[in-house]
Short mmCIF file of the C-alpha atoms (twelve columns), coordinates in Angstrom:
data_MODEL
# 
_entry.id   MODEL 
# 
loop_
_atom_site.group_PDB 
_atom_site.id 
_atom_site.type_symbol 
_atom_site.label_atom_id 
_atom_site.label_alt_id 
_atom_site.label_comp_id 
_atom_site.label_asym_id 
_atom_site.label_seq_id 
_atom_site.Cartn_x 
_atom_site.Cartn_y 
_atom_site.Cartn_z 
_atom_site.pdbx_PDB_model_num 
ATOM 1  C CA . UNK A 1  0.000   0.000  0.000   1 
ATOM 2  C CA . UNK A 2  0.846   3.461  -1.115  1 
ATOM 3  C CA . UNK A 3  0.875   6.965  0.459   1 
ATOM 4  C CA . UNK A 4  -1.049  9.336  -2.300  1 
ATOM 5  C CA . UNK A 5  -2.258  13.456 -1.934  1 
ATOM 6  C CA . UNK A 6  -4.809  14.141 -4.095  1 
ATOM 7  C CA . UNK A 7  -5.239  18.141 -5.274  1 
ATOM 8  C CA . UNK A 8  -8.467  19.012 -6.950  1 
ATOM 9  C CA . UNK A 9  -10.188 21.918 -7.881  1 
ATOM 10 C CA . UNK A 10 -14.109 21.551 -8.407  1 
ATOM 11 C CA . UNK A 11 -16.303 24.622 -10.562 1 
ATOM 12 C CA . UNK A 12 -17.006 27.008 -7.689  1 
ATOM 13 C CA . UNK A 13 -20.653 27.794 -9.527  1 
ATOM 14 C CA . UNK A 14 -21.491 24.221 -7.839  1 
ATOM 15 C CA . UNK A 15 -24.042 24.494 -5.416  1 
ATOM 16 C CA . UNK A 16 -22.361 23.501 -1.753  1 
ATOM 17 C CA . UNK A 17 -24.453 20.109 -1.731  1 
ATOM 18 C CA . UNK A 18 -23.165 19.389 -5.212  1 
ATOM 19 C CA . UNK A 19 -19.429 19.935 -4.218  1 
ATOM 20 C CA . UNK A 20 -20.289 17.864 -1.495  1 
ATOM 21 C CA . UNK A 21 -21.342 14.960 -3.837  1 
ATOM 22 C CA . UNK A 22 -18.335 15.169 -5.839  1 
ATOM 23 C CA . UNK A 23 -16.225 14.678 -2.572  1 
ATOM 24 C CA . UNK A 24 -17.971 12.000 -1.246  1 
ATOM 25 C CA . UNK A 25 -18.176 10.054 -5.043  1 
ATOM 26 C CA . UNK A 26 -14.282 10.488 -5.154  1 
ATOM 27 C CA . UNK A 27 -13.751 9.223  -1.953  1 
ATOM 28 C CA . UNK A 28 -16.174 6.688  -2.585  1 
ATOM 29 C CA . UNK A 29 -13.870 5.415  -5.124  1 
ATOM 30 C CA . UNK A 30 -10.877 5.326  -3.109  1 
ATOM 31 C CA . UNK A 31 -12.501 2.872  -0.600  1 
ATOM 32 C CA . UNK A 32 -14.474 0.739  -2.919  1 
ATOM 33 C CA . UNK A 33 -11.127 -0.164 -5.034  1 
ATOM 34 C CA . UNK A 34 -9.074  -1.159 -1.617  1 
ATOM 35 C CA . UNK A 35 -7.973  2.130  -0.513  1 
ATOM 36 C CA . UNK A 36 -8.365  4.201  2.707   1 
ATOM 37 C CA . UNK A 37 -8.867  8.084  3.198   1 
ATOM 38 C CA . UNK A 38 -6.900  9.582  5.793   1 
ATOM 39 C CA . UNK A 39 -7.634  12.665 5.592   1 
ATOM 40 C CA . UNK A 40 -10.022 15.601 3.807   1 
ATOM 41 C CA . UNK A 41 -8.968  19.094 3.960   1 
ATOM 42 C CA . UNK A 42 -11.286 21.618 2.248   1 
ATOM 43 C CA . UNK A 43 -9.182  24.748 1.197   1 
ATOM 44 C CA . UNK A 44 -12.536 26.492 0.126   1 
ATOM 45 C CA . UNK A 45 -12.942 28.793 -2.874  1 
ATOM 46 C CA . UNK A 46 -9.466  30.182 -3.748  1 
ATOM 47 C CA . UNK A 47 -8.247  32.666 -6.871  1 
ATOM 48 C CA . UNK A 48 -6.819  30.668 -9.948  1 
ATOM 49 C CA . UNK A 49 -3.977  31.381 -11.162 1 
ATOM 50 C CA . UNK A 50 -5.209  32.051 -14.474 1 
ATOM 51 C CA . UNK A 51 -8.467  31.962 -15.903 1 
ATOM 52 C CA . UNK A 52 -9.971  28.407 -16.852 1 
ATOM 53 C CA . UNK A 53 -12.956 27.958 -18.973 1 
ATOM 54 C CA . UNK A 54 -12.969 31.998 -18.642 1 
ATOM 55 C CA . UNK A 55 -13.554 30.919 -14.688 1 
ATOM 56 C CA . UNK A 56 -11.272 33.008 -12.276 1 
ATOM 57 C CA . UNK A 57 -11.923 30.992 -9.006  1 
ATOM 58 C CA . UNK A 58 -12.428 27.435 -7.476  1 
ATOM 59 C CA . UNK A 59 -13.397 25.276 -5.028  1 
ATOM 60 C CA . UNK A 60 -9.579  23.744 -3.688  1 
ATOM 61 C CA . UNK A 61 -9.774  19.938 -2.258  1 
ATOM 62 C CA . UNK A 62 -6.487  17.979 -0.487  1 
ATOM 63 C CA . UNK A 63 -7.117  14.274 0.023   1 
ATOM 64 C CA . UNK A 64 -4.528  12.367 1.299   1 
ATOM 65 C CA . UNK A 65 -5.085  8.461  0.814   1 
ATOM 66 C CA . UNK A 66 -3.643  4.970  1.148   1 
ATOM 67 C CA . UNK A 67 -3.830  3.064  -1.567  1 
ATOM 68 C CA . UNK A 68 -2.957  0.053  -3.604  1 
ATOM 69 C CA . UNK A 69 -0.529  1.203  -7.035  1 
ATOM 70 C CA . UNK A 70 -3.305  0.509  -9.029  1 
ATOM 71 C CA . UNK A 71 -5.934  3.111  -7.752  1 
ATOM 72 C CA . UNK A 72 -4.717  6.247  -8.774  1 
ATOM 73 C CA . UNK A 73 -5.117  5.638  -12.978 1 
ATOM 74 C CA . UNK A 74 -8.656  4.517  -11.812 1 
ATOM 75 C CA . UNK A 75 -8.882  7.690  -9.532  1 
ATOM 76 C CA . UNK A 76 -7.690  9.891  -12.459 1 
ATOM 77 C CA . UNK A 77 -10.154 7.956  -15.274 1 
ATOM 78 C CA . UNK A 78 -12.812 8.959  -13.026 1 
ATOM 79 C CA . UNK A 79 -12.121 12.688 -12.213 1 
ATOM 80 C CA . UNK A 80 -11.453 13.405 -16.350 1 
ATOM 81 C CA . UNK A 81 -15.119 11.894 -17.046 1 
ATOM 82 C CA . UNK A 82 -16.697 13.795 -14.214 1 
ATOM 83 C CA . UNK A 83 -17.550 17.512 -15.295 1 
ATOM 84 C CA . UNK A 84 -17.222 19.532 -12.102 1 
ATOM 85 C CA . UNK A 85 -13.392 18.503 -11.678 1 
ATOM 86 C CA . UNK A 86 -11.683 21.319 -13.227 1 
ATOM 87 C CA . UNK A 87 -8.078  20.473 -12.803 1 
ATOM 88 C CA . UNK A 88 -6.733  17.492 -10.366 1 
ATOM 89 C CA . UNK A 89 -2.859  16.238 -9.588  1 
ATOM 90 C CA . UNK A 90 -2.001  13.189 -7.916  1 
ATOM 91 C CA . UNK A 91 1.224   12.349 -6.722  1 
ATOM 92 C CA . UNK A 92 3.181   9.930  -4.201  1 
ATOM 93 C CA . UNK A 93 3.985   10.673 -0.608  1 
# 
């Protein structure tokens, strides 16, 4: 099992249960495909660094995660199908 952090930014014109869903669905995946989520840190709505989709702010998520090596290109498959993820990075702790 792996150490992960998970950075993702979600379309701040979500409604607050809707960003809510998104978290939950992502962590959902981490546990259903072996993985545990050790922490959720909610950064809030935060200035990007340039626009996005002519968007100039978003709703900042850090998940940190333990995981087999095979989760995170299921983890990422996920996030590029699912609209309201605007940018995500993954890396290894």
């Amino acid at each position: 099992m792996n150490s992960y952090e998970l950075l993702y930014i979600l379309n701040n014109e979500l409604a607050d249960e809707a960003k809510e869903a998104v978290i939950e669905k992502l962590n959902a995946v981490v546990t259903a495909n072996g993985g545990t989520v050790d922490n959720v840190d909610k950064w809030g709505t935060r200035r990007l660094a340039y626009p996005i989709n002519y968007k100039n702010e978003g709703y900042y998520v850090l998940v940190n995660f333990t995981a087999p090596a095979t989760l995170p290109d299921e983890l990422e498959r996920v996030m590029r199908i699912t609209d309201a993820v605007v940018r995500f990075m993954i890396v290894k702790r």
